[in-house]
Backbone bond lengths (Angstrom), bond angles and torsions (degrees), N, CA, C in turn:
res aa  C-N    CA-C-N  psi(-1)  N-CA   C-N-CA  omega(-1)  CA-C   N-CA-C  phi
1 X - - - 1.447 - - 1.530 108.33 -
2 X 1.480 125.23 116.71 1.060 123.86 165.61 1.844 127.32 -57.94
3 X 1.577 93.93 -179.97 1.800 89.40 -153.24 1.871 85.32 -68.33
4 X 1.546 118.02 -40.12 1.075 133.84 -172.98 1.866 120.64 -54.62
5 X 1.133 107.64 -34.00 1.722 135.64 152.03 1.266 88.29 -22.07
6 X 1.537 104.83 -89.36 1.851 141.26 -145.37 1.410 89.99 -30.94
7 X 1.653 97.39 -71.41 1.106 122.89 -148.28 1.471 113.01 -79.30
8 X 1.315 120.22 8.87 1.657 128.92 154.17 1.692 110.88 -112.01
9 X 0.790 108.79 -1.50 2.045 111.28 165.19 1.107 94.21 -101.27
10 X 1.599 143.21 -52.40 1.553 126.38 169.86 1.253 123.69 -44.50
11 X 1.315 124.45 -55.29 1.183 133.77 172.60 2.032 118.72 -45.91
12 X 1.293 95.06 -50.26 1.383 121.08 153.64 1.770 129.18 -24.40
13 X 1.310 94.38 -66.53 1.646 118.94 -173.42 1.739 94.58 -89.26
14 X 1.166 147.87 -23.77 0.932 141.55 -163.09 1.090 93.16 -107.18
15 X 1.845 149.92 -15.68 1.568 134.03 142.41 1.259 108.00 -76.90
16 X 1.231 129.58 -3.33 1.534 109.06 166.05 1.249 113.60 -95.68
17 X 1.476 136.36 -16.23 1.135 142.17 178.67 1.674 97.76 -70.55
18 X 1.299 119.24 -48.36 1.651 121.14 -171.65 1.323 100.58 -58.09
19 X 1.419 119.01 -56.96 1.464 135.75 162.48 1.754 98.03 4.82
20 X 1.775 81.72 -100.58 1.288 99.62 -175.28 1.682 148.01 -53.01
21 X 1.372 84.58 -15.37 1.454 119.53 174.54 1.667 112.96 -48.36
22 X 1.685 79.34 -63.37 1.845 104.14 -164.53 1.695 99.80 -66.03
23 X 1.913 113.48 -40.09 1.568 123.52 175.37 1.555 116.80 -36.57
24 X 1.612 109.25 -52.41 0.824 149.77 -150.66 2.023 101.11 -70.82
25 X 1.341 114.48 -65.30 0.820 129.56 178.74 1.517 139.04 -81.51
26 X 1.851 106.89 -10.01 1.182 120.49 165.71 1.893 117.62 -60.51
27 X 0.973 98.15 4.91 1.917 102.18 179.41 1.272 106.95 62.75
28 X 1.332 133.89 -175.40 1.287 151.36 -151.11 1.725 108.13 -53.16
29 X 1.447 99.46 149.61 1.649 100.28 -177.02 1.362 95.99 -141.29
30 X 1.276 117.84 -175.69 1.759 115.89 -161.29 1.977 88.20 -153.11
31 X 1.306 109.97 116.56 1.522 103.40 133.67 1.281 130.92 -150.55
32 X 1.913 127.78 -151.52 1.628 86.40 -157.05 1.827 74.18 -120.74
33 X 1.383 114.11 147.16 1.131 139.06 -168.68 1.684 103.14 -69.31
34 X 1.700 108.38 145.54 1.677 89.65 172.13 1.275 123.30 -60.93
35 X 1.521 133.29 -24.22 1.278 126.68 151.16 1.504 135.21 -54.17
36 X 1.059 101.53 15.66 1.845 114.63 -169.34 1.363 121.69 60.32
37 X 1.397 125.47 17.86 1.210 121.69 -164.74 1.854 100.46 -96.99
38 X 1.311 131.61 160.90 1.334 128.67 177.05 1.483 113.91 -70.97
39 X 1.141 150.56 133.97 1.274 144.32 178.65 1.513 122.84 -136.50
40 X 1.704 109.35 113.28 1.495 96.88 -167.46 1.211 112.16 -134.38
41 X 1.207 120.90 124.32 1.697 169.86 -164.65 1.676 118.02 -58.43
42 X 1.148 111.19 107.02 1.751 93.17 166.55 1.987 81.86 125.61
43 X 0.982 108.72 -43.96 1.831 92.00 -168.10 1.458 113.66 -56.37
44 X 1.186 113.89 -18.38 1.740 98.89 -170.61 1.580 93.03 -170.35
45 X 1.272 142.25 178.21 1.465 151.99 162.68 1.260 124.54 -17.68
46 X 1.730 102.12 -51.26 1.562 117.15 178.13 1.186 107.89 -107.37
47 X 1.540 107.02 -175.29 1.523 91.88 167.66 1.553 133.90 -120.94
48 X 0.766 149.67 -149.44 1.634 123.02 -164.29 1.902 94.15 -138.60
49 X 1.592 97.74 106.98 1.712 96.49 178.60 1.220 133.90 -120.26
50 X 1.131 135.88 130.99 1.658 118.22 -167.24 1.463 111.38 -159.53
51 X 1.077 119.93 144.06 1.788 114.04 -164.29 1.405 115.48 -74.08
52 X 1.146 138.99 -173.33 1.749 134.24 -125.90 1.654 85.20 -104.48
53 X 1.545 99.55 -34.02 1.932 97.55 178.42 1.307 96.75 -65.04
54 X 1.147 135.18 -54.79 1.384 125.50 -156.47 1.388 108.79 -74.92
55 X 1.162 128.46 -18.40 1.484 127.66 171.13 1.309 112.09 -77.09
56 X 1.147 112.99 -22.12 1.340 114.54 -169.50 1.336 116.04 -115.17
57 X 1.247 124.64 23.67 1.596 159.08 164.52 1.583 93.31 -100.12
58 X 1.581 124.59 -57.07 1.641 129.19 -149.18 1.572 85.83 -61.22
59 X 1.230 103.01 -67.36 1.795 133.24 -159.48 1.510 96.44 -45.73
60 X 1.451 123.67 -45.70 1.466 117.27 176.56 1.453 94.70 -58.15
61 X 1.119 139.58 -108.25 1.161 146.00 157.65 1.751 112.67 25.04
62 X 0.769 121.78 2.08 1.988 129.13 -178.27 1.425 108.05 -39.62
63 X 1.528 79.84 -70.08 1.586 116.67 -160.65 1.392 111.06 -64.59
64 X 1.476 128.18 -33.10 1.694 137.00 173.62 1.429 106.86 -110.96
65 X 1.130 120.05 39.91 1.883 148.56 -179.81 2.068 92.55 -120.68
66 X 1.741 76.57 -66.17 1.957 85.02 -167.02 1.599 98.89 -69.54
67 X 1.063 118.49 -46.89 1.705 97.66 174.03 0.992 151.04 -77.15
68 X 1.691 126.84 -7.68 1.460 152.70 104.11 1.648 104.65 -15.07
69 X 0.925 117.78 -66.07 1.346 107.96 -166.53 1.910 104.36 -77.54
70 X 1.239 130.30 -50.98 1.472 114.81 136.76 1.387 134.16 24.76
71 X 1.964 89.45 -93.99 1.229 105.99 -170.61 1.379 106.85 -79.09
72 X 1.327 130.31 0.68 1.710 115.46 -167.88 1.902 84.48 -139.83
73 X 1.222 118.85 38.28 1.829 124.73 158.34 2.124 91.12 -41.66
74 X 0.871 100.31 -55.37 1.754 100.51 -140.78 1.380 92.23 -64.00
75 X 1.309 138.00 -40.07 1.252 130.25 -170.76 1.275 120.04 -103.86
76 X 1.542 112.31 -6.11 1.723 116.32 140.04 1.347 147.52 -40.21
77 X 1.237 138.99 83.15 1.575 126.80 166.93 1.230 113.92 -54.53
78 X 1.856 99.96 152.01 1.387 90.12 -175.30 1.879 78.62 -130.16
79 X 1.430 101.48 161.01 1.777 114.66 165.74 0.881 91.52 -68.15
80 X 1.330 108.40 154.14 1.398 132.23 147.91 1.975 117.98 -126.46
């Protein structure tokens, strides 16, 4: 591999690294699973999937989500 090689696969890997960087850090993304279910991206390792009823069961649920989580702060971990 010439010196000239290097230095166009470096150049290379270092826009895909920015790439992924910026992917990486835009927070949560949404698409629809080959099973049709909604699936959204970025919260944790995997990704979090569940069909349009079940999202739409969660989503009712907001409001006694946020106050559950509220009332039980102290014995919650949070990521960091």
């Amino acid at each position: 591999m010439s010196d000239q090689d290097v230095q166009a696969e470096l150049a290379r890997l270092k826009a895909e690294n920015e790439r992924l960087k910026k992917t990486a850090s835009r927070g949560a993304s949404l698409k629809v699973s080959e099973k049709g279910g909604v699936s959204v991206y970025g919260l944790g390792r995997f990704p979090v999937t569940l069909y349009k009823e079940q999202w739409t069961k969660l989503l009712d649920m907001a409001d006694e989500i946020r106050a559950f989580i509220a009332d039980n702060a102290a014995a919650l971990k949070t990521k960091e």
